[in-house]
C-alpha positions as a printed Julia matrix, in Angstrom:
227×3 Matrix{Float64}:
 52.12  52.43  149.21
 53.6   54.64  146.92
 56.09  57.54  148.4
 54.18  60.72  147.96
 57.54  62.44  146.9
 59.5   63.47  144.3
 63.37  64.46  143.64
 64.31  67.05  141.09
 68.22  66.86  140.22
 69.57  69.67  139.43
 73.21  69.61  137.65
 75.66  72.46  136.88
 78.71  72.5   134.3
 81.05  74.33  137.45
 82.18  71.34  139.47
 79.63  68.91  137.85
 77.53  69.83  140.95
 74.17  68.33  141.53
 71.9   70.01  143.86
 68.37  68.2   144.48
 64.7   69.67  145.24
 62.57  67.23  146.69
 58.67  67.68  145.91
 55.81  66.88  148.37
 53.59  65.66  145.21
 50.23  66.31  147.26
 50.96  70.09  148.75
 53.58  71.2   146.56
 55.86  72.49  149.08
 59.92  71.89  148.35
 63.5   71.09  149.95
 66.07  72.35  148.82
 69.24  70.41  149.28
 72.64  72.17  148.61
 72.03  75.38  146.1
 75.05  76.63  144.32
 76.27  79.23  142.43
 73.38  80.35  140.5
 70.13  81.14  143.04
 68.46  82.6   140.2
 68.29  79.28  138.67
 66.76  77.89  141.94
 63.78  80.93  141.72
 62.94  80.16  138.01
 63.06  76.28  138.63
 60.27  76.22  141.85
 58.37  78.9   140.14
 57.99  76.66  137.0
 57.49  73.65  138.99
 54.97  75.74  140.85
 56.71  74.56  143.98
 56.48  76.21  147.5
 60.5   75.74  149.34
 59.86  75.39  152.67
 63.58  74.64  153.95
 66.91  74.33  152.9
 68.97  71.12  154.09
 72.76  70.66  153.81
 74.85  67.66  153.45
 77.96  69.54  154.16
 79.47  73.56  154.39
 81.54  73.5   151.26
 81.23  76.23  149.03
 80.33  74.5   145.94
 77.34  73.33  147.9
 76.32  76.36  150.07
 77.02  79.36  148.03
 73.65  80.02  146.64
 72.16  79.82  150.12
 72.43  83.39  151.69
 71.09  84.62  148.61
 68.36  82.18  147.73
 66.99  83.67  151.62
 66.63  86.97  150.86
 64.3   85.54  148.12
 62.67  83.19  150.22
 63.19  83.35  153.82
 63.13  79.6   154.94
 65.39  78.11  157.52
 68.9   76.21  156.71
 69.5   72.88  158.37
 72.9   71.15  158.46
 74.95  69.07  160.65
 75.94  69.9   164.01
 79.44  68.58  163.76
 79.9   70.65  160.67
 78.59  73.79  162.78
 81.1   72.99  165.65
 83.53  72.49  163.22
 83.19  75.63  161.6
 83.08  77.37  164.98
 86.33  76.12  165.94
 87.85  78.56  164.06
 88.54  82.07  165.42
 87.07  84.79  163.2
 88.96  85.53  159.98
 90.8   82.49  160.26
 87.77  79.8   158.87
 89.14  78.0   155.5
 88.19  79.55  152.14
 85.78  76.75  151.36
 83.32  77.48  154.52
 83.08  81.11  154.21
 79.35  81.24  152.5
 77.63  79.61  155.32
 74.99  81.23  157.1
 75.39  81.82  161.01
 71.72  80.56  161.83
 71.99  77.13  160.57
 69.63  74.87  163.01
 71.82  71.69  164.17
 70.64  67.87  163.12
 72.47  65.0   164.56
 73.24  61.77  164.13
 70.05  59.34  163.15
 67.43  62.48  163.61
 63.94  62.04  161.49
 62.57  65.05  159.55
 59.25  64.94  158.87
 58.6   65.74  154.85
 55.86  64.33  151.91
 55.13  61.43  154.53
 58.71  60.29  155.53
 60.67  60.1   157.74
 64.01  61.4   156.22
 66.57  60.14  158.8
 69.78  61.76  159.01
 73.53  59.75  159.38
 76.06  61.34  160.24
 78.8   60.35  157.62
 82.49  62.32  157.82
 85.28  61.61  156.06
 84.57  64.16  152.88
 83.78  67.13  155.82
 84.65  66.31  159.42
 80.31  66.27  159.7
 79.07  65.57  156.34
 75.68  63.78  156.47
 72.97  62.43  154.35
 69.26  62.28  154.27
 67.67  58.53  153.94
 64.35  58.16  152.75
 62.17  55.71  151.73
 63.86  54.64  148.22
 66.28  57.13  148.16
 69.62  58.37  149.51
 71.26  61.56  148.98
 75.13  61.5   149.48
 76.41  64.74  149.3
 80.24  64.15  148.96
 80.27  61.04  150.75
 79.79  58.77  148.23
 79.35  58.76  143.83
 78.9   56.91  141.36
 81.68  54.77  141.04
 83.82  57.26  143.22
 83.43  58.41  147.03
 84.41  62.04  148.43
 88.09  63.5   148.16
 89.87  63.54  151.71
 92.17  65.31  151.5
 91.13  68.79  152.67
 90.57  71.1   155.73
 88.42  68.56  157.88
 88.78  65.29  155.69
 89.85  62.26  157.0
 90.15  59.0   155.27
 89.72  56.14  158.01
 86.51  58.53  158.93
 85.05  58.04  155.13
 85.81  54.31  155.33
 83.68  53.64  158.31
 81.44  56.02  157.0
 81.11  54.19  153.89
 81.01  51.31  155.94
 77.96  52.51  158.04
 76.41  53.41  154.42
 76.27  49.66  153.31
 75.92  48.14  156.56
 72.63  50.62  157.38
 71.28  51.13  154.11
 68.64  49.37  152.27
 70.21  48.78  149.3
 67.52  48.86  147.01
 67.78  52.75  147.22
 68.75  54.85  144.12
 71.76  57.34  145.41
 71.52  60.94  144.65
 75.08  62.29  144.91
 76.7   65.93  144.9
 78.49  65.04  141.71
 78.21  64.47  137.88
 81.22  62.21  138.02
 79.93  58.87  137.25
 79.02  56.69  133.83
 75.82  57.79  135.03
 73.47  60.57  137.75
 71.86  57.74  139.64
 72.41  53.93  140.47
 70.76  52.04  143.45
 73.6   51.3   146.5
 73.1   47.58  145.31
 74.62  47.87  142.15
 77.39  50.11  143.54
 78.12  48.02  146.54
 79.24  45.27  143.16
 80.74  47.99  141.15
 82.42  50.76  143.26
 86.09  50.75  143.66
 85.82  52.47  147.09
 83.21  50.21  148.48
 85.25  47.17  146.88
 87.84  47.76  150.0
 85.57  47.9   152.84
 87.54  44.88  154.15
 90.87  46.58  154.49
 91.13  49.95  156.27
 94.7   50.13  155.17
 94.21  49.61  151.44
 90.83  51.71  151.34
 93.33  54.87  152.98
 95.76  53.9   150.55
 93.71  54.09  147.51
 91.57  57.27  148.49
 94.59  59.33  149.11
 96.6   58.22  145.69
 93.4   58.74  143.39
């Protein structure tokens, strides 16, 4: 049978960013996955898809994915999920003291972990837990989909080389990605940066530089920190 949803991508000039709504095609009701800069954009988009948001789900705290979020709740107010390790992260830091690219997060953000199910349009969207871009960067699997976040692109994977980043964490994450994955799945990343906005994990796993030195911890590190 047929998935009974639908994903809207969503792209913006500033950082190339793609954010993602993802349509329950029988009730109408809407995620929205990592809003930036522009929540008016976000209102005039589910109003013309006559969609209903529902929830807002994070694949990581950076600004260029969260910073339409606070506002986008006073508009509709829907709860934020995100990952726990990203939360504890975050909260590690005494006040005033959090790096620049966290500050737009909301305080109420409700925890998922590691291999949790969401229930949405008939699936079970499972989370994994995949740092290495963020120290708790996930993404959401579902049935012939994958969204990334920073984790991995098209023909790329996430930098690691900022507050939280770690390189031999992205390698096993990226690891755990083709390992876990069907690979049949079309990715939905966080970034325009690829030849093109989609390609299934199959094709990737044949074509992506970054997944091309899974074998070699040393050499992945290596390559990820020089490019």
């Amino acid at each position: 049978m047929a998935p009974r949803y639908r994903i809207h991508s969503e792209v913006y000039e500033r950082y190339e960013n793609f954010s993602h709504i993802i349509e329950d095609t029988e009730t109408g009701e809407a995620i929205i996955i990592d809003p930036a800069w522009d929540e008016q954009y976000f209102i005039d988009r589910l109003q013309k898809l006559n969609l209903k948001p529902v929830a807002i789900w994070l694949t990581h705290g950076h600004h260029d994915h969260v910073s339409a979020v606070k506002a986008l709740r006073e508009y509709f107010p829907i709860p934020v999920y995100g990952s726990n390790v990203e939360i504890d992260y975050i909260n590690s830091f005494p006040k005033g003291d959090l790096p620049p690219a966290f500050r737009e997060l909301p305080d109420d953000i409700i925890p998922l972990y590691d291999n949790d199910l969401l229930d949405f349009a008939g699936e079970k969207v499972k989370i994994i837990l995949t740092p290495g871009h963020s120290s708790g960067s996930i993404c959401f699997l579902l049935s012939d989909d994958l969204i990334t976040g920073d984790t991995l692109f098209i023909n790329g994977s996430g930098r690691a080389d900022l507050p939280g980043s770690d390189p031999a964490a992205l390698f096993d994450s990226l690891n755990r990605i083709k390992t876990e994955v069907p690979h049949h799945v079309t990715l939905r990343t966080g970034h325009a940066y690829g030849p093109t906005a989609t390609d299934t994990l199959d094709h990737q796993i044949k074509s992506n530089p970054y997944i091309q030195l899974l074998d070699n911890k040393d050499e992945f590190i290596k390559y990820r920190m020089s490019h």
